[in-house]
Rosetta silent file (secondary structure, phi, psi, omega in degrees, C-alpha in Angstrom):
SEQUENCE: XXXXXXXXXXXXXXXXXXXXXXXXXXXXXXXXXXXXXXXXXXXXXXXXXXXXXXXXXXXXXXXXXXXXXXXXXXXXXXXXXXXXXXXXXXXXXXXXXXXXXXXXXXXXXXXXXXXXXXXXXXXXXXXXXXXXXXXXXXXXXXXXXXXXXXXXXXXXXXXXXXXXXXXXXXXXXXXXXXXXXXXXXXXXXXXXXXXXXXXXXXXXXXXXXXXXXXXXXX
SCORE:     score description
SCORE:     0.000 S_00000001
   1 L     0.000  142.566 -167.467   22.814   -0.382    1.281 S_00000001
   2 E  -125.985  172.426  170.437   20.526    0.517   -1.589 S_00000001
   3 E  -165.572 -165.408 -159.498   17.719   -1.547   -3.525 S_00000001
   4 E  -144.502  140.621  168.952   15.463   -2.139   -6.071 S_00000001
   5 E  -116.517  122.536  179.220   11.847   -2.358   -7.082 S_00000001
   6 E  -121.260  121.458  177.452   11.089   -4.331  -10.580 S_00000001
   7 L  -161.114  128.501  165.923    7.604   -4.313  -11.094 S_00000001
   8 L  -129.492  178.823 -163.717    4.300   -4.346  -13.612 S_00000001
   9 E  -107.645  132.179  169.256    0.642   -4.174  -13.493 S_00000001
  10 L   -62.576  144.988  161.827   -1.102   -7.292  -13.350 S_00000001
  11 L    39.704   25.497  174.441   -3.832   -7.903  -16.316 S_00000001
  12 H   -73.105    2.168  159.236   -3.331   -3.963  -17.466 S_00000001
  13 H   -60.507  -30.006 -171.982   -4.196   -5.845  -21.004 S_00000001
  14 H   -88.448   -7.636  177.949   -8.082   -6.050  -19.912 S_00000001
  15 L   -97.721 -172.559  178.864   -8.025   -2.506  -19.596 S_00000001
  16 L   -79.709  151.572 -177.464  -10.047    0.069  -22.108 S_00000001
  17 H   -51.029  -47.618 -172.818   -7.633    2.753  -23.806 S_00000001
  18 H   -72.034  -13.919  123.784   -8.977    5.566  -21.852 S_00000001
  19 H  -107.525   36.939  152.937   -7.551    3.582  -18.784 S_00000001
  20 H   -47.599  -74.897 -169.923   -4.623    2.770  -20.111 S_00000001
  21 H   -27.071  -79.366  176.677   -4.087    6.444  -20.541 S_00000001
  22 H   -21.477  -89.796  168.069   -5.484    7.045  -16.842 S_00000001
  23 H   -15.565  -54.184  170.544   -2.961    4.186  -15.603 S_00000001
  24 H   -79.728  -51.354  170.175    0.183    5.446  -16.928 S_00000001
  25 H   -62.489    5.558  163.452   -0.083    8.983  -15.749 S_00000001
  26 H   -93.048  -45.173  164.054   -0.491    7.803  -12.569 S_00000001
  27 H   -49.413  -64.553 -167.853    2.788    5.681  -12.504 S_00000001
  28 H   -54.016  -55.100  166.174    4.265    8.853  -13.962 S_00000001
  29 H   -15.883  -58.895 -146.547    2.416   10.935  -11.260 S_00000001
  30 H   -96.091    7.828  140.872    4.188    8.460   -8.617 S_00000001
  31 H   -54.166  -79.668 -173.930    7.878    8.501  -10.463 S_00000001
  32 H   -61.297  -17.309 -177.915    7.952   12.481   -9.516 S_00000001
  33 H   -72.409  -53.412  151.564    6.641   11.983   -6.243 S_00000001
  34 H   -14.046  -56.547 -169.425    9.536    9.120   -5.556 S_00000001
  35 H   -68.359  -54.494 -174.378   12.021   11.886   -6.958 S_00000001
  36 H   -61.669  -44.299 -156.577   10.698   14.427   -4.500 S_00000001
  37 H   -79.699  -72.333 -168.926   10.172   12.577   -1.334 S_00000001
  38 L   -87.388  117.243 -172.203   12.842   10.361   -1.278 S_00000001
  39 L   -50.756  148.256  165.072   16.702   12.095   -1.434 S_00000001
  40 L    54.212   14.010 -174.685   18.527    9.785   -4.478 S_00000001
  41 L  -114.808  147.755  172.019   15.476    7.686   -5.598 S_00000001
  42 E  -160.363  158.705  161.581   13.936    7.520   -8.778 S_00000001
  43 L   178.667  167.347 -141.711   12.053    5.814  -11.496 S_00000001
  44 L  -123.367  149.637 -179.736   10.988    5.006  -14.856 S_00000001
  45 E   -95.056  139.340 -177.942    7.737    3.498  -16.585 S_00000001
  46 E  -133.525  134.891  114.157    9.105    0.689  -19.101 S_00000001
  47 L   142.921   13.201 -169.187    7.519   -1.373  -21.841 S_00000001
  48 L    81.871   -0.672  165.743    4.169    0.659  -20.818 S_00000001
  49 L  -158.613   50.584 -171.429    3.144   -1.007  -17.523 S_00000001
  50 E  -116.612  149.103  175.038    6.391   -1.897  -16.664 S_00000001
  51 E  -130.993   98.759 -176.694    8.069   -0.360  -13.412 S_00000001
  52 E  -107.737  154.078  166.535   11.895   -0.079  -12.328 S_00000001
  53 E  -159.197  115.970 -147.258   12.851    1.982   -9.113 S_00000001
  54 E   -90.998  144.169  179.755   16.180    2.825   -7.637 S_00000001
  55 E  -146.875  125.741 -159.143   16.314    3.375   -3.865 S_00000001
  56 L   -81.183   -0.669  166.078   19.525    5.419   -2.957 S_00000001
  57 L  -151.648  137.702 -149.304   18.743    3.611    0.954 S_00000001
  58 H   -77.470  -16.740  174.053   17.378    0.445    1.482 S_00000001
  59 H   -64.559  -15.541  151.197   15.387    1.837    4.811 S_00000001
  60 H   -53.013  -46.152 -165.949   13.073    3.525    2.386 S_00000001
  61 H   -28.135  -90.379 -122.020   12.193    0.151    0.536 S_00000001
  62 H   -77.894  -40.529 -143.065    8.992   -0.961    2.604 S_00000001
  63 H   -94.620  -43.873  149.676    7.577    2.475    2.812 S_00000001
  64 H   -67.970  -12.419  136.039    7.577    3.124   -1.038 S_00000001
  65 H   -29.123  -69.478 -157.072    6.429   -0.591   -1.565 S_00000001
  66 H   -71.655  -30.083 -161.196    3.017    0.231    0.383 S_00000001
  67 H   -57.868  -61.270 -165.033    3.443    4.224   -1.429 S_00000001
  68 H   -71.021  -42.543  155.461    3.238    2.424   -4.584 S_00000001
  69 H   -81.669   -6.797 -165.936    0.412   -0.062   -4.333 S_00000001
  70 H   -94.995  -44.807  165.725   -1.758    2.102   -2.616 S_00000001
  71 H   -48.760  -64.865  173.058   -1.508    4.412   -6.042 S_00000001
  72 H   -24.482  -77.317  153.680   -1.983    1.392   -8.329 S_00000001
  73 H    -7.621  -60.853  175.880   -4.660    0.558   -6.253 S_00000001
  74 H   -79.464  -19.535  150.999   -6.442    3.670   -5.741 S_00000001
  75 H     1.299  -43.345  179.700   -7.018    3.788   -9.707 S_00000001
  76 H   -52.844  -33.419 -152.374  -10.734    2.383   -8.933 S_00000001
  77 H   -74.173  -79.596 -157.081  -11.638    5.320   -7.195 S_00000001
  78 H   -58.773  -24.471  177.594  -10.528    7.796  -10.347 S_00000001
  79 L   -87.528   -0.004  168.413  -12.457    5.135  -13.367 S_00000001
  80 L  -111.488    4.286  146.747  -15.070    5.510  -11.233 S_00000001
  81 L   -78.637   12.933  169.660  -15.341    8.821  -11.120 S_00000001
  82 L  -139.753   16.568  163.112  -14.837    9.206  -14.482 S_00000001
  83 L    92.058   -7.890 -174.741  -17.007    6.262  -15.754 S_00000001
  84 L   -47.578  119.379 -172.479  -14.220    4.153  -16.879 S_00000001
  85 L  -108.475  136.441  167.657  -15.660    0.391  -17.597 S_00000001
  86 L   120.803  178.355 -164.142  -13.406   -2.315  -17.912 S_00000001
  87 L   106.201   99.639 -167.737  -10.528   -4.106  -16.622 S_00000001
  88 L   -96.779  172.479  177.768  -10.892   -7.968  -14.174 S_00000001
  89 H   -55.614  -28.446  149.699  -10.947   -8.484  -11.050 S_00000001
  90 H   -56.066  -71.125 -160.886   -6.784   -9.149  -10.387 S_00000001
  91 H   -11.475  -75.210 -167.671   -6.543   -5.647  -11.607 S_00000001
  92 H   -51.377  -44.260  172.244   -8.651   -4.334   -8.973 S_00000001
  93 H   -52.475  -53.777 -176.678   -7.405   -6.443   -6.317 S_00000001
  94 H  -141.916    5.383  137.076   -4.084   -6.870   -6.216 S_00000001
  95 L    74.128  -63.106 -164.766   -3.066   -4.185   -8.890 S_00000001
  96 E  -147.811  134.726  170.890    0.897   -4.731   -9.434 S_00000001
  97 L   -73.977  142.362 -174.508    3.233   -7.885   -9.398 S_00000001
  98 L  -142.357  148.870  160.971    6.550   -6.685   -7.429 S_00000001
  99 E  -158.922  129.505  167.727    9.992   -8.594   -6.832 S_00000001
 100 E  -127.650  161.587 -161.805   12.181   -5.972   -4.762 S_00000001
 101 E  -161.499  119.459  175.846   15.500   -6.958   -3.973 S_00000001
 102 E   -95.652  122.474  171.334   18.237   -4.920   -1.242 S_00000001
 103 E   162.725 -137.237 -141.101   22.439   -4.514   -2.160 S_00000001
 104 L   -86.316  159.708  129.166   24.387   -2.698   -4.499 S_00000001
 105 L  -128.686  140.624  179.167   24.233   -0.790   -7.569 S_00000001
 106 L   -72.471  -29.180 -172.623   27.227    0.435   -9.150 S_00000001
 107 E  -125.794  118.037  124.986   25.372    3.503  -11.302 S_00000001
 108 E  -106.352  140.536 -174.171   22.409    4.968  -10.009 S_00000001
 109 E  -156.454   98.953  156.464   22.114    8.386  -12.180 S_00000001
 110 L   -71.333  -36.095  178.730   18.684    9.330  -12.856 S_00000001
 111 L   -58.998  -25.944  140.865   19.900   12.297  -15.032 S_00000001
 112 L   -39.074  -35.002 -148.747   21.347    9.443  -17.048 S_00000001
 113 L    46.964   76.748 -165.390   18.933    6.998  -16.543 S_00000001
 114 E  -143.942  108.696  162.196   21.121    4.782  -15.734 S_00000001
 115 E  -123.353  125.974  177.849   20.706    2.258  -12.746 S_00000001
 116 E  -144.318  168.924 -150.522   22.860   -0.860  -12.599 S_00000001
 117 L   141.656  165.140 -170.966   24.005   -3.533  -10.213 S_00000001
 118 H   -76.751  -14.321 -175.007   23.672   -6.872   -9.075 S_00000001
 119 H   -54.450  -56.745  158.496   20.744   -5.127   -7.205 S_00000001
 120 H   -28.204  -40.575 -172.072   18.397   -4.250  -10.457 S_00000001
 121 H   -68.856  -70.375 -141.748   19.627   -7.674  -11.967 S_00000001
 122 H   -90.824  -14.625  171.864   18.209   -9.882   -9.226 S_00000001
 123 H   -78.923  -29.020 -143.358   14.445   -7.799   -8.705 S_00000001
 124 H  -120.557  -13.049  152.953   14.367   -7.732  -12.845 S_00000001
 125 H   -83.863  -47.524  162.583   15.585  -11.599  -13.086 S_00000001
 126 H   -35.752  -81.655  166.784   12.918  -12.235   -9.918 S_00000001
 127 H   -12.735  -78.386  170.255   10.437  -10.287  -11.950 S_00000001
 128 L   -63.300   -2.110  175.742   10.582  -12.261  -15.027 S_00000001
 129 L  -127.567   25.805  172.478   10.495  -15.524  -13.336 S_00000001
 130 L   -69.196  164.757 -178.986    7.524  -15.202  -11.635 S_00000001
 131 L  -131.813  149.552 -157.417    4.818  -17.694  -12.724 S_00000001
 132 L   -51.409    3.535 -169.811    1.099  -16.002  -13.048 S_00000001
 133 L  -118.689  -25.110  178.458   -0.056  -16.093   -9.809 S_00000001
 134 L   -55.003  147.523  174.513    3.183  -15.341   -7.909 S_00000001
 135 L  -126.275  -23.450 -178.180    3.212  -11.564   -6.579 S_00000001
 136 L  -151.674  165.302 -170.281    5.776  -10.626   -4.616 S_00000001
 137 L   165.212  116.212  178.176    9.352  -11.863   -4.036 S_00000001
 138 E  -132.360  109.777  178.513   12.379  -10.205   -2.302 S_00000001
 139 E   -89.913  142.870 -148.321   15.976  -10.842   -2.071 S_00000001
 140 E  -143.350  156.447  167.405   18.392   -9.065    0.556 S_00000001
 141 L  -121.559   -6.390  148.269   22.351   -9.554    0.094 S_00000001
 142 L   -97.569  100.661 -158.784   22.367   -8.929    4.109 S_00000001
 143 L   -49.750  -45.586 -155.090   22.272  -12.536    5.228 S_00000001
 144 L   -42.913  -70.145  177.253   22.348  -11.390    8.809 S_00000001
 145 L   -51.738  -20.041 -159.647   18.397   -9.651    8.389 S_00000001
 146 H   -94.866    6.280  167.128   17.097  -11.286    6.021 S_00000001
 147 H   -66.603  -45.549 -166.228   14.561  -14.096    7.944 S_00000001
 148 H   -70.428  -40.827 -159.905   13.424  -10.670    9.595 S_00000001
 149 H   -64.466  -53.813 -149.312   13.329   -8.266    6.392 S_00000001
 150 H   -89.405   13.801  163.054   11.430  -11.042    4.348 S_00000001
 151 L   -69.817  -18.102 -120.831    8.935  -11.684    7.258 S_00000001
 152 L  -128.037  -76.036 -174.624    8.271   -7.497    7.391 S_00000001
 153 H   -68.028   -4.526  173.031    7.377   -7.870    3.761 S_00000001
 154 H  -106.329  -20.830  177.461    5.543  -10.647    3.374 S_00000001
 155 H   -84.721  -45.227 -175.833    3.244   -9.540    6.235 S_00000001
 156 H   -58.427  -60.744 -168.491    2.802   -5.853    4.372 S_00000001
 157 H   -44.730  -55.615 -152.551    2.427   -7.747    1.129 S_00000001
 158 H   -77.535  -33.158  176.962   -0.514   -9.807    2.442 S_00000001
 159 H   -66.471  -47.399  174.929   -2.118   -6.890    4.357 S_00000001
 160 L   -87.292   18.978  150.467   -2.548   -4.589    1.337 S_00000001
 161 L   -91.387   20.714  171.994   -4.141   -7.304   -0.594 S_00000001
 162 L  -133.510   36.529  175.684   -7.287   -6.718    1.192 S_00000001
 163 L  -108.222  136.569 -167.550   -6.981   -3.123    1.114 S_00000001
 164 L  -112.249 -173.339 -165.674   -9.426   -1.239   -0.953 S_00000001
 165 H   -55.875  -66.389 -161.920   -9.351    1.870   -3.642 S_00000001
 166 H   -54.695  -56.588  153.903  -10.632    3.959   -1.292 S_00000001
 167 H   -32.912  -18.300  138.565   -8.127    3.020    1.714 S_00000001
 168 H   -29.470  -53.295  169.154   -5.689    3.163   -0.291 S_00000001
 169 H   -27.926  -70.287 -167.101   -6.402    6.832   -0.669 S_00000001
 170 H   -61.239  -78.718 -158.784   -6.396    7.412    3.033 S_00000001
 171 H   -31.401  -37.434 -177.908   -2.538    4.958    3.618 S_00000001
 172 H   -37.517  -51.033 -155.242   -1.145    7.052    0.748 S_00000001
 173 H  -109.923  -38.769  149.666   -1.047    9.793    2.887 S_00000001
 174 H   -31.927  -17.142  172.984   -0.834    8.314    5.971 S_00000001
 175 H   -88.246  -23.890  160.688    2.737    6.982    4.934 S_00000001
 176 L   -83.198   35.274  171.528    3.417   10.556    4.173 S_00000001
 177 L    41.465   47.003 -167.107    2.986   11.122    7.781 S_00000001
 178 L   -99.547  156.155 -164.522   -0.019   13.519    7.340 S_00000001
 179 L   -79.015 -174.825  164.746   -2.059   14.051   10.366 S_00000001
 180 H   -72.464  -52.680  169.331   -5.749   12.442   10.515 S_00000001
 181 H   -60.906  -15.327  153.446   -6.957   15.866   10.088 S_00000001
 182 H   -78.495  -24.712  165.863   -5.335   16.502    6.887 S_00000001
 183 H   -49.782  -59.731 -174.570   -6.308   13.585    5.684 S_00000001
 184 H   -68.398  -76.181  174.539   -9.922   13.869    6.574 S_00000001
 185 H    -4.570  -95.211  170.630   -9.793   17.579    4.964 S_00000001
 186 H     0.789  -75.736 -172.059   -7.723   16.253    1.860 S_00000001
 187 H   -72.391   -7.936 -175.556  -10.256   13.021    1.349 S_00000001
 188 L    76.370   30.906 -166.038  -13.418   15.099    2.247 S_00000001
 189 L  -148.202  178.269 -160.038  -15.260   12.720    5.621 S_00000001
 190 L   -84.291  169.441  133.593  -14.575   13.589    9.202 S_00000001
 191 H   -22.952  -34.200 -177.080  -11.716   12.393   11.682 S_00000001
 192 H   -79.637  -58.568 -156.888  -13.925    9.534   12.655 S_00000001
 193 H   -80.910   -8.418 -178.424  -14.117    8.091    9.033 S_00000001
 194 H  -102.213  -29.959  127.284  -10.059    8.209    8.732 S_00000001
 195 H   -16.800  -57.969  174.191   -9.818    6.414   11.933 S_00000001
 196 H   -56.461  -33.872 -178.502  -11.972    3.970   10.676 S_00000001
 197 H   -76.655  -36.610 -173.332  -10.568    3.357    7.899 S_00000001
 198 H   -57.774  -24.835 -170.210   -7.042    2.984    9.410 S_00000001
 199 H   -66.621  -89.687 -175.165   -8.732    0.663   11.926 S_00000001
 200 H   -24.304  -53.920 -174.251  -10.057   -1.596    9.284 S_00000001
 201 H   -48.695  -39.810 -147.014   -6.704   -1.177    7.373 S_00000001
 202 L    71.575   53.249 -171.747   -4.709   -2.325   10.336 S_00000001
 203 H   -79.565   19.543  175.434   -2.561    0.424   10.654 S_00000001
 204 H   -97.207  -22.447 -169.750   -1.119   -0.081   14.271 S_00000001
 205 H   -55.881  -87.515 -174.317   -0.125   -3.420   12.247 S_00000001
 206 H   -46.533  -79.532 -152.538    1.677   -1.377    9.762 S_00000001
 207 H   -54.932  -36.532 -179.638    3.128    1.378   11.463 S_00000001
 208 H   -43.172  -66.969 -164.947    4.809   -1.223   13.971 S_00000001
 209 H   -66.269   -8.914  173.813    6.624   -3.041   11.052 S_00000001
 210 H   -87.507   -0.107 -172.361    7.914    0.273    9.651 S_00000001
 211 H   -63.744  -78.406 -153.101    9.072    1.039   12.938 S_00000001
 212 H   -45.822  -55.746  178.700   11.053   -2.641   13.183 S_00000001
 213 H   -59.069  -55.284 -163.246   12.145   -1.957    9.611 S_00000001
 214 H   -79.564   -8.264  156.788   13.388    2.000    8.943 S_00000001
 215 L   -59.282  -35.839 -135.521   15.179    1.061   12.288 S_00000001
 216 L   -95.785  164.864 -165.858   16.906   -1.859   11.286 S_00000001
 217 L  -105.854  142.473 -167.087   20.615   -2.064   10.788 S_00000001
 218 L  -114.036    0.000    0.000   21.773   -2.692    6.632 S_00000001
């Protein structure tokens, strides 16, 4: 079973050019990282804060969900190290509108760029038919799962809206299974403060439902 992520950044109109700029090379940034990490996955920036992303197995989905806000996200961290003004307060907060949605596609070909299916259709019909406050929204074509799947994801969803630039930092790499001590290297604070943060984050929280999920049978 495969899926789909259809997604753009909320109120990326409010920002200043210079993070515009900033903004899109990080979605590009997190397009090659998708291609490396995950076997068969890929994806493209579209209309300039627009997001599609093919995932050749749907047991990836949740984990490149959190991969992907926690980049958006961490964005505060880099305008404010580089003085960048501008931008409201959705931005910061809750960063990027998502509707992901698990079944088929008939083409995925990134050397094409070509992904199609009823999967792509129903996140990218979801997507557009959000109303301005809606944020998330996910559709499964396995009936069996899908009370559990959209429970998994709706709990994730709600947890990384109170996640902040900097923790972001730290989940990022925690989801790449990096130890605390590379992390604490990596981010520059001890062992203690990457505990802390995870603490705060709720990562026993987290790690549980990727457990339940990357487990689960598609």
């Amino acid at each position: 079973m495969e899926a789909t992520i259809s997604a753009d950044i909320i109120r990326s109109s409010t920002l200043p050019k210079e993070g515009v700029v900033v903004l899109q090379n990080r979605l590009r940034e997190f397009m090659d990282f998708l291609n490396k990490t995950f076997y068969g996955c890929w994806g493209r920036v579209v209309r300039g804060d627009g997001i599609e992303c093919a995932i050749s197995d749907a047991h990836y989905l949740l984990r490149i969900v959190m991969l992907l806000k926690c980049q958006i996200k961490a964005i505060r961290v880099y305008f404010d190290e580089v003085n960048i003004k501008g931008g409201d307060s959705r931005f910061f907060k809750f960063g990027v509108r998502m509707a992901v949605a698990i079944g088929r596609l008939r083409t995925n070909d990134k050397e094409q760029a070509i992904m199609d299916g009823e999967a792509i259709y129903n996140s990218g019909r979801a997507l557009a038919n959000m109303g301005n406050y809606d944020l998330f929204s996910i559709s499964s074509d396995y009936k069996k799962t899908e009370p559990i799947i959209r429970s998994l994801f709706l709990l994730i969803n709600h947890i990384m809206k109170r996640v902040s630039a900097r923790q972001s930092q730290v989940l990022f790499m925690k989801l790449q299974n990096m130890s605390d001590v590379e992390i604490a290297r990596r981010m520059g604070i001890t062992r203690v403060g990457v505990y802390l943060h995870l603490k705060s984050i709720g990562w026993d929280a987290i790690s549980a439902a990727l457990r339940c999920y990357e487990t689960m049978r598609f």
